[in-house]
Every structure is written in C-alpha cells, then in structure tokens.
GUGU-914323 format. One line per field, with one value per atom (N, C-alpha, C): residue number from 1; atom name; x, y, z. Coordinates in steps of 0.2 Angstrom, whole numbers, padded with zeros to 4 digits. Each point is the difference from the previous one (the first is absolute). Example, Ala and Ser with C-alpha at 12.3 -4.5 7.8 and 13.67 -1.06 7.14 Angstrom:
<nodes>
dogu	c(1, 1, 1, 2, 2, 2)
drenmi	c(N, CA, C, N, CA, C)
px	c(0066, -0004, 0004, -0002, 0004, -0004)
py	c(-0028, 0006, 0006, 0005, 0006, 0005)
pz	c(0039, 0000, 0000, -0004, 0001, 0003)
</nodes>
This chain:
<nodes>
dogu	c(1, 1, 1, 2, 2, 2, 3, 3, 3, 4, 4, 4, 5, 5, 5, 6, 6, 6, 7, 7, 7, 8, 8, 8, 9, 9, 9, 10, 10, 10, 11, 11, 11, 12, 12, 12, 13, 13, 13, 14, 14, 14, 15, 15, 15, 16, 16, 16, 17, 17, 17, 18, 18, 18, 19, 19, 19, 20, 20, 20, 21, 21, 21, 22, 22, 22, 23, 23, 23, 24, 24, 24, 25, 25, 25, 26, 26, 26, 27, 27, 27, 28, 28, 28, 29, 29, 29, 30, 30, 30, 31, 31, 31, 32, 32, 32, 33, 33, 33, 34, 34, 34, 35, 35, 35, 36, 36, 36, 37, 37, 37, 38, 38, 38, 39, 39, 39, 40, 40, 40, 41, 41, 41, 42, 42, 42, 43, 43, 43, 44, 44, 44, 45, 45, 45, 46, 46, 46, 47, 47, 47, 48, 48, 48, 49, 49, 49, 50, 50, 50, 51, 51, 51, 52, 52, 52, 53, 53, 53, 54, 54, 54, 55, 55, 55, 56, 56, 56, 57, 57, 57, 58, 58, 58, 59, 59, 59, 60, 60, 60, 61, 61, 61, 62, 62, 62, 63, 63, 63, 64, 64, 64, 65, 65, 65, 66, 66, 66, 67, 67, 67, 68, 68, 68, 69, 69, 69, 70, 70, 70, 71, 71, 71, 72, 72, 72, 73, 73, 73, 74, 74, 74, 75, 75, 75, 76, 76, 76, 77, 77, 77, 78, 78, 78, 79, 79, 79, 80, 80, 80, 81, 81, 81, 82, 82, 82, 83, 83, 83, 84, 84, 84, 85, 85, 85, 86, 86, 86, 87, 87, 87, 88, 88, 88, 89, 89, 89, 90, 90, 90, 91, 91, 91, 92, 92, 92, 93, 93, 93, 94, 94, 94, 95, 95, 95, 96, 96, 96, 97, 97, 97, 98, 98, 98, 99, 99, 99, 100, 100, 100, 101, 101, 101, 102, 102, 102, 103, 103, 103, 104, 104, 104, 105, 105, 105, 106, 106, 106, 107, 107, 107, 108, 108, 108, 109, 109, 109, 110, 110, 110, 111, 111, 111, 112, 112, 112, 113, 113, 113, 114, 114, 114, 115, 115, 115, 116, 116, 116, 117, 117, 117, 118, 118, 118, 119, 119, 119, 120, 120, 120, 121, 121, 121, 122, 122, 122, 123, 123, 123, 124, 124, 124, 125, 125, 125, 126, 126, 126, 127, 127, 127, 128, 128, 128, 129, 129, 129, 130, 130, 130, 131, 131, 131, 132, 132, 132, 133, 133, 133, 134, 134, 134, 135, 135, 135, 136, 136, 136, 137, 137, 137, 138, 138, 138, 139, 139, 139, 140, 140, 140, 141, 141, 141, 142, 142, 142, 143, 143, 143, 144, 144, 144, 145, 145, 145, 146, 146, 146, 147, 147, 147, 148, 148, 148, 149, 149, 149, 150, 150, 150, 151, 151, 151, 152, 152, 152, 153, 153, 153, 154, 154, 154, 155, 155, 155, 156, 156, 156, 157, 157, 157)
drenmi	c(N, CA, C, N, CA, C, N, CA, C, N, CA, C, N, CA, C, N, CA, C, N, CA, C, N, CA, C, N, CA, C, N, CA, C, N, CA, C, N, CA, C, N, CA, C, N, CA, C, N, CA, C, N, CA, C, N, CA, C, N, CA, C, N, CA, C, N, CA, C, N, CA, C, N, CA, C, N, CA, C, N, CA, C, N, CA, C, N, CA, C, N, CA, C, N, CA, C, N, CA, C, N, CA, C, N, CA, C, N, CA, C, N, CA, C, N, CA, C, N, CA, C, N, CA, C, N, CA, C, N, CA, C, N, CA, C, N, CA, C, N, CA, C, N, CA, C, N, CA, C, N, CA, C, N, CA, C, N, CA, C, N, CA, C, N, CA, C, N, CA, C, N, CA, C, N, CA, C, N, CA, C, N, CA, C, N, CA, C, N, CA, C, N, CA, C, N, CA, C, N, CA, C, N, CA, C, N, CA, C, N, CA, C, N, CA, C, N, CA, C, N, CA, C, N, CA, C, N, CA, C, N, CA, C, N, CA, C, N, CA, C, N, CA, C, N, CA, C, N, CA, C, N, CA, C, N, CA, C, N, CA, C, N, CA, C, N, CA, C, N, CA, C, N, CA, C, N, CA, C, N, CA, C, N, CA, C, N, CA, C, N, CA, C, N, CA, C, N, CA, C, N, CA, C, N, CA, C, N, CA, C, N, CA, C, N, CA, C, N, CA, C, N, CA, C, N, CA, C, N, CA, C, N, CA, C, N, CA, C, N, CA, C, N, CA, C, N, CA, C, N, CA, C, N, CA, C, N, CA, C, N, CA, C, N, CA, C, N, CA, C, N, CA, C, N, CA, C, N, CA, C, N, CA, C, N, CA, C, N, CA, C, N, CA, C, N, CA, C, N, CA, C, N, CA, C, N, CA, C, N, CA, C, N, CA, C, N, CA, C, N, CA, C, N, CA, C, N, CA, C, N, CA, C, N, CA, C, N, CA, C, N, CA, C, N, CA, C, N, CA, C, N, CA, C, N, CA, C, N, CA, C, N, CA, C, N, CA, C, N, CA, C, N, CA, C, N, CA, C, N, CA, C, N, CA, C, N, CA, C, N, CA, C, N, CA, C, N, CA, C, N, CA, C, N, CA, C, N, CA, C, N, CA, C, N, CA, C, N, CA, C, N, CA, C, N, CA, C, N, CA, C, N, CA, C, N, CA, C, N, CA, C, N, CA, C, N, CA, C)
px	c(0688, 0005, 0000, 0000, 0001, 0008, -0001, 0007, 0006, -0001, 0004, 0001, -0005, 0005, 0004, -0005, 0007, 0006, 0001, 0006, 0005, -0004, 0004, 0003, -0002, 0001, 0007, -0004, 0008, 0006, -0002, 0006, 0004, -0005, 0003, 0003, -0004, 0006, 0005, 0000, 0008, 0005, -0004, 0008, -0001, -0004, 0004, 0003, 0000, 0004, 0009, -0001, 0005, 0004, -0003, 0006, 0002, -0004, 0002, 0007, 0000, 0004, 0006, 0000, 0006, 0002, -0005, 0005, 0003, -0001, 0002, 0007, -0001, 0005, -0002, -0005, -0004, -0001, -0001, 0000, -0007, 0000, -0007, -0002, -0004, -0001, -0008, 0000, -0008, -0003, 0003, -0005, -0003, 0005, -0002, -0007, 0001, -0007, -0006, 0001, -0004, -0005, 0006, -0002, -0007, 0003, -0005, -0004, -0002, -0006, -0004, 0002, -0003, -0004, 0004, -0004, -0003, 0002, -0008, -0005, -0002, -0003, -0005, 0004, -0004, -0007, -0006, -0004, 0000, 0006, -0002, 0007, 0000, 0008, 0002, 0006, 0005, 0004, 0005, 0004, 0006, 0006, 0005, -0003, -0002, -0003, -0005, -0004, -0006, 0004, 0004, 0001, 0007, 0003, 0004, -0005, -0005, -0005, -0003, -0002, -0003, 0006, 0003, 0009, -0001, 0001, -0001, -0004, -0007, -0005, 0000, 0002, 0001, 0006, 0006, 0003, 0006, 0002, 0003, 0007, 0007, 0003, 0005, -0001, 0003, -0004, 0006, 0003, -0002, -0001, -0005, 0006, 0006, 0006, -0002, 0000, 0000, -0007, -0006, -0005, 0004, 0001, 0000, 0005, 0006, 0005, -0003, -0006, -0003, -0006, -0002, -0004, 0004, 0006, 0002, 0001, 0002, 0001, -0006, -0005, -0005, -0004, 0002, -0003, 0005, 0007, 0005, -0005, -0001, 0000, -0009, -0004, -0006, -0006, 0003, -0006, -0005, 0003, -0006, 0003, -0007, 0000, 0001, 0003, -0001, -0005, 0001, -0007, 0001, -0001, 0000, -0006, -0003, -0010, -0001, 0006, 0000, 0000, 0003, 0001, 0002, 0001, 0001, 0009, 0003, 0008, 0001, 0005, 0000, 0005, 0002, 0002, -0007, -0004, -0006, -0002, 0005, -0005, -0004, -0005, -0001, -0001, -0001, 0003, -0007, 0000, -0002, 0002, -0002, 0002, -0001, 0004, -0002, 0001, 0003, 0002, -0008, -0002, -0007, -0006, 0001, -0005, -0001, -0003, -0002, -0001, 0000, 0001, -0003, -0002, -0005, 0005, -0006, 0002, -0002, 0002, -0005, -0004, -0006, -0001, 0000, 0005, 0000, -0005, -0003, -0005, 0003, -0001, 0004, -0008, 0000, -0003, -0001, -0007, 0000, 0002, 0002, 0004, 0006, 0002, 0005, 0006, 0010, 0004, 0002, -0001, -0001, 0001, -0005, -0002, -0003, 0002, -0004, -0006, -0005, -0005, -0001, 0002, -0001, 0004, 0002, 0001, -0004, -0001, -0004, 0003, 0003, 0000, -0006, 0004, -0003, 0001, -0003, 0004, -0008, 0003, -0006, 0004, -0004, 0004, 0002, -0004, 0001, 0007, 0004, 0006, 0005, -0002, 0003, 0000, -0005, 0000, 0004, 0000, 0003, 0010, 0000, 0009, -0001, -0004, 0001, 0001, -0003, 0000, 0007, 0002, 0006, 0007, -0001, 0005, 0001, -0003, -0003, 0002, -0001, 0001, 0008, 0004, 0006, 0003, -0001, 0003, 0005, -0003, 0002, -0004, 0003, -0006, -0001, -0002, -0002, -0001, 0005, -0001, -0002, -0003, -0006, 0001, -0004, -0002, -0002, 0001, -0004, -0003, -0008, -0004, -0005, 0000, 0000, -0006, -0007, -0004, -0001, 0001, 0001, -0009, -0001, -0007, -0003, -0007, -0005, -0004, -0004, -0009, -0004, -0004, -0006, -0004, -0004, -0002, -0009)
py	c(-0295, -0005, -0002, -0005, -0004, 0002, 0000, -0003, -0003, -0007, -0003, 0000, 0002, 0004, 0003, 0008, 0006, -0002, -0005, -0001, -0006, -0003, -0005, 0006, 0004, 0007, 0002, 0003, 0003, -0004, -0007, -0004, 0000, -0001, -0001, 0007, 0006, 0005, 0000, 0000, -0002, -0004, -0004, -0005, 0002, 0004, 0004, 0005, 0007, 0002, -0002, -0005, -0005, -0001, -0002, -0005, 0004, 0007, 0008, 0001, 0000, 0004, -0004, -0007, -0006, 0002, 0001, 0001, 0006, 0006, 0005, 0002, -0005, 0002, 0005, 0003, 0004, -0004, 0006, -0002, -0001, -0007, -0003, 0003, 0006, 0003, 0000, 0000, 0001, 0005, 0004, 0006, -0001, -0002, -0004, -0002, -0005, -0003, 0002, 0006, 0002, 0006, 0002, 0005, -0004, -0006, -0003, -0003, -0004, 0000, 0006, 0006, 0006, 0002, -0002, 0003, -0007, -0005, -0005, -0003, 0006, 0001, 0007, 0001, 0008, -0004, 0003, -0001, 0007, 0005, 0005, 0003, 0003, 0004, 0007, -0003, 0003, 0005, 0006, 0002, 0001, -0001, 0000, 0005, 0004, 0004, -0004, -0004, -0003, -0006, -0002, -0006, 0001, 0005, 0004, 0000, 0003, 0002, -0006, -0004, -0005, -0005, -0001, -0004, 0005, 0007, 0003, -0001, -0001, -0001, -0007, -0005, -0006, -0002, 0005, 0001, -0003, -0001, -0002, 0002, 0003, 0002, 0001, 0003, -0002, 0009, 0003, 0005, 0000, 0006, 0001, -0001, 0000, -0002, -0007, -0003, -0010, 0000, 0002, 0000, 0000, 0006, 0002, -0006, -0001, -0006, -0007, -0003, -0003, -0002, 0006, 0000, -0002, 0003, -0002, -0007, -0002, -0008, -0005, 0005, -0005, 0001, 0005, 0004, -0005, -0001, -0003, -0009, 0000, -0010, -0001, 0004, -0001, -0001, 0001, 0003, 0004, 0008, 0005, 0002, 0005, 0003, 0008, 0005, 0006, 0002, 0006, 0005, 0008, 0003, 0007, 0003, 0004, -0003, 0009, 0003, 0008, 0003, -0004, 0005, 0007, 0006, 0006, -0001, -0003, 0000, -0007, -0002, -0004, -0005, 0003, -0006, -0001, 0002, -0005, -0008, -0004, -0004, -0006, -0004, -0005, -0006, -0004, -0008, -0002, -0008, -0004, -0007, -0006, -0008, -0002, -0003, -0003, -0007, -0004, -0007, -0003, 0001, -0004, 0001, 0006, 0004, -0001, 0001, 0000, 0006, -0002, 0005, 0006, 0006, 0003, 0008, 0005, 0007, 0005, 0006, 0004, 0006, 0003, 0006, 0004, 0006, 0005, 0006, 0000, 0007, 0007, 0006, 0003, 0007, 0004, 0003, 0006, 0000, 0006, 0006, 0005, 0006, -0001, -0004, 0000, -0001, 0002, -0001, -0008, -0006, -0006, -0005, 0004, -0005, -0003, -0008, -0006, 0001, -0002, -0002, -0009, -0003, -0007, -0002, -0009, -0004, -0004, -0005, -0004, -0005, -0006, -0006, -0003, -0002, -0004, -0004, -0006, -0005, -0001, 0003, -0001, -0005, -0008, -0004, 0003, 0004, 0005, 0000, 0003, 0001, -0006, -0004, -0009, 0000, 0002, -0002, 0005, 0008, 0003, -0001, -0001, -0006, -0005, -0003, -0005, 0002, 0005, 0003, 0004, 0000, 0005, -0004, -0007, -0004, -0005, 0000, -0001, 0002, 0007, 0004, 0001, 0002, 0002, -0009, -0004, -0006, 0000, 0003, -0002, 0000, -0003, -0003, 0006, 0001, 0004, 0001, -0002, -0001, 0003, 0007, 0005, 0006, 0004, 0006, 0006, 0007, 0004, 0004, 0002, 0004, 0003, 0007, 0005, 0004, 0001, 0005, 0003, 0009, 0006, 0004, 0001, 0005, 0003, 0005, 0001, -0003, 0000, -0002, 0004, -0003, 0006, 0001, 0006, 0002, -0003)
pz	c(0247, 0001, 0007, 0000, 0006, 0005, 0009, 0002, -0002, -0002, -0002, -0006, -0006, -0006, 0002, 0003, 0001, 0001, 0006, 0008, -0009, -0004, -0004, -0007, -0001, -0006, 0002, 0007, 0003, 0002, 0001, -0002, -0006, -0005, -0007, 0000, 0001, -0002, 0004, 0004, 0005, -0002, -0003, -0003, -0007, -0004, -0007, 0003, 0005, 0001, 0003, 0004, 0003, -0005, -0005, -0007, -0003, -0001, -0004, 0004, 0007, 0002, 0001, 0001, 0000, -0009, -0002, -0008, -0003, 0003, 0000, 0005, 0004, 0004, 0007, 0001, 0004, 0006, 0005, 0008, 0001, 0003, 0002, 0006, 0002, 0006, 0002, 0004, 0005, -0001, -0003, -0003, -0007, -0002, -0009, 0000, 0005, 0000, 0003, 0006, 0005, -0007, -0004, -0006, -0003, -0003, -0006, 0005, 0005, 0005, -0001, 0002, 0000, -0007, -0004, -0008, -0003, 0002, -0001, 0004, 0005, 0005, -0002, -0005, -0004, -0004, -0003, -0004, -0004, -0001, -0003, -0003, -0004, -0002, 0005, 0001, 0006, -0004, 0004, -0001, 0005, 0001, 0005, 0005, -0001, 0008, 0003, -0007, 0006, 0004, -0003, 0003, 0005, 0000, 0004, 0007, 0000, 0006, 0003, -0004, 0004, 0003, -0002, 0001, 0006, 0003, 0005, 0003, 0001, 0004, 0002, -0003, 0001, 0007, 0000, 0004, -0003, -0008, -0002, 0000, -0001, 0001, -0007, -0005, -0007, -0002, -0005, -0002, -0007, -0002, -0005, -0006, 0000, -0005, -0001, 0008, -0001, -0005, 0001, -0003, -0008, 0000, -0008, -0003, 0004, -0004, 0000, 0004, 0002, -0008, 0001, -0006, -0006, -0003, -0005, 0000, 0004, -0002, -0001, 0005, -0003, -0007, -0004, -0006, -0005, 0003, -0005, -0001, 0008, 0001, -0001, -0005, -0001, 0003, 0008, 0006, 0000, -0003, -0003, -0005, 0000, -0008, 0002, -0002, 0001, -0009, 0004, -0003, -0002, -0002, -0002, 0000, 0001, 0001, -0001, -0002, -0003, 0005, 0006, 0007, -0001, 0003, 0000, -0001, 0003, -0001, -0001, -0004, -0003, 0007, 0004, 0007, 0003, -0002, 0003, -0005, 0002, -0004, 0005, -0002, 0004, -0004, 0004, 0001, 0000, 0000, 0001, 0002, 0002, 0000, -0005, -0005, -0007, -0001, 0007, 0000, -0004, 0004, 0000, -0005, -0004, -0002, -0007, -0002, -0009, -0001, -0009, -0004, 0001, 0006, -0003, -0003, 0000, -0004, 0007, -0002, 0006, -0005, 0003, -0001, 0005, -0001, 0004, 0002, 0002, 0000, 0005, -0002, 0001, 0005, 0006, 0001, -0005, -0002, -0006, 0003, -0004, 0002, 0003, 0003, 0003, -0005, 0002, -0003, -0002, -0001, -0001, 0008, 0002, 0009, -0002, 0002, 0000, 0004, -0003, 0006, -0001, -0004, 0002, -0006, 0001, -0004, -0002, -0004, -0001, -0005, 0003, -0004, -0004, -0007, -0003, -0004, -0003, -0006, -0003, -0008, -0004, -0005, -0001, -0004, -0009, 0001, -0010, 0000, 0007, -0001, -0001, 0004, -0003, -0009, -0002, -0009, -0001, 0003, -0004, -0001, 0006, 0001, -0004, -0002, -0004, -0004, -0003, -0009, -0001, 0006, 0000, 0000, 0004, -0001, -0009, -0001, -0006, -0007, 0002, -0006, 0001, 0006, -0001, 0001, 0003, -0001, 0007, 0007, 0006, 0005, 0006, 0006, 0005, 0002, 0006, 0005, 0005, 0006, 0004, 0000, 0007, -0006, 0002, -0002, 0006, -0003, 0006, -0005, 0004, -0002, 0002, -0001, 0004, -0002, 0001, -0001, 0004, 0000, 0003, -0001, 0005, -0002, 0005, 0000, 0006, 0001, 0002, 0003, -0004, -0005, -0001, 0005, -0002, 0005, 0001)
</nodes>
C-alpha cells in the first residue's frame, strides 16, 4: 500500500474512532489517537506489552492502564479484533486491526514438546469456508456477520 492510502486509512479511522467517542460520550484525547496510529502501523498481532514497549521506545508517554482502557474502546467501536491463540494464561491475549481487513481464520502452530508455546501464526482464507456459512445460514435461517476460526497444531517432522 501506498503513502497516500496509508496517510487517507488513518484518516478514515480517526474520524470512526472521533464519531465512537462523541457518541459514547468519551474524552477525545491524544493518546487515543497516538494509540490506533501505533497499531495500524502494526503488520502483525500485538499484545498490550508489545505495544506498551514500543509506545516506550517511541518516547511516547502513556500507562499501560491507558493502553489497556484504550484497547477496550477500540474492541467496543470495531477497530480490532482480539484473540485467545491458547496462550499460557489466559490474560495474554492478542489483538489485531480489523477496520480494514477481511474475513480471514488463523492457524496456530505450537513448538513440538513444548507446554502450548507458539511458534508461529499464520493467516488464512480458504473460499470452502464462504460456502460452508452459506450452508449454515441457510439451514438455520440467519445471516452471519464474521466468524472465528481457529486450528491448533505442530509441524510434522
């Protein structure tokens, strides 16, 4: 993607999160925004520590509370997605940007022998799963607006 996409993306998000927060009644703050800059600046899934730390190294000046309440609002007003990916304790979870993105799934691959340590994620979208929602809206007689799905496993050897 191009500059001028990017620099026109991060406009549109700013004014979905701007109209979220005049409708909620929430405080329009500079960190709000300094936050989502930073995570659609991400190509990869984050977890409040990562983006805790680079908000530090950036010189940024914002509390891993503000992060954390920060997040909610953007998970409320459709910004990202969180995740559960069978981290080790269940306050790990991670995130991603979802404004822009389509439909995809993940497959989590786990370190053989290890207690369920990630060793990589990997996005995907296989159209089969489009037919299979269709056959699902279908039979039960409702639409379906996103889905999550999740395969878990090792590397053969």
């Amino acid at each position: 993607m191009d500059t001028v996409q990017k620099e026109k993306n991060i406009a549109l998000i700013k004014d979905v999160l701007r109209n979220y927060l005049l409708e909620k009644g929430f405080r329009n703050t500079p960190e709000r925004y300094t936050i989502l800059e930073e995570i659609y600046s991400m190509d990869h899934h984050f977890n409040v520590d990562d983006l805790y730390l680079l908000m530090m190294q950036k010189k940024y000046h914002v509390s891993k509370a503000t992060i954390y309440n920060t997040i909610e609002i953007f998970l409320d007003a459709g910004l990202i997605r969180k995740h559960q990916f069978g981290e080790k304790t269940l306050t790990s979870s991670s995130y991603e940007k979802s404004y822009f993105d389509k439909q995809h799934d993940h497959l989590v691959i786990y370190k053989k022998g290890s207690d369920k340590e990630i060793e990589e994620i990997i996005e995907f979208c296989d159209p089969r799963i489009q037919g299979i929602k269709e056959a699902i809206e279908e039979a039960f007689g409702v639409n379906i607006d996103s889905h999550s799905l999740y395969f878990y496993g090792t590397k053969n050897d």
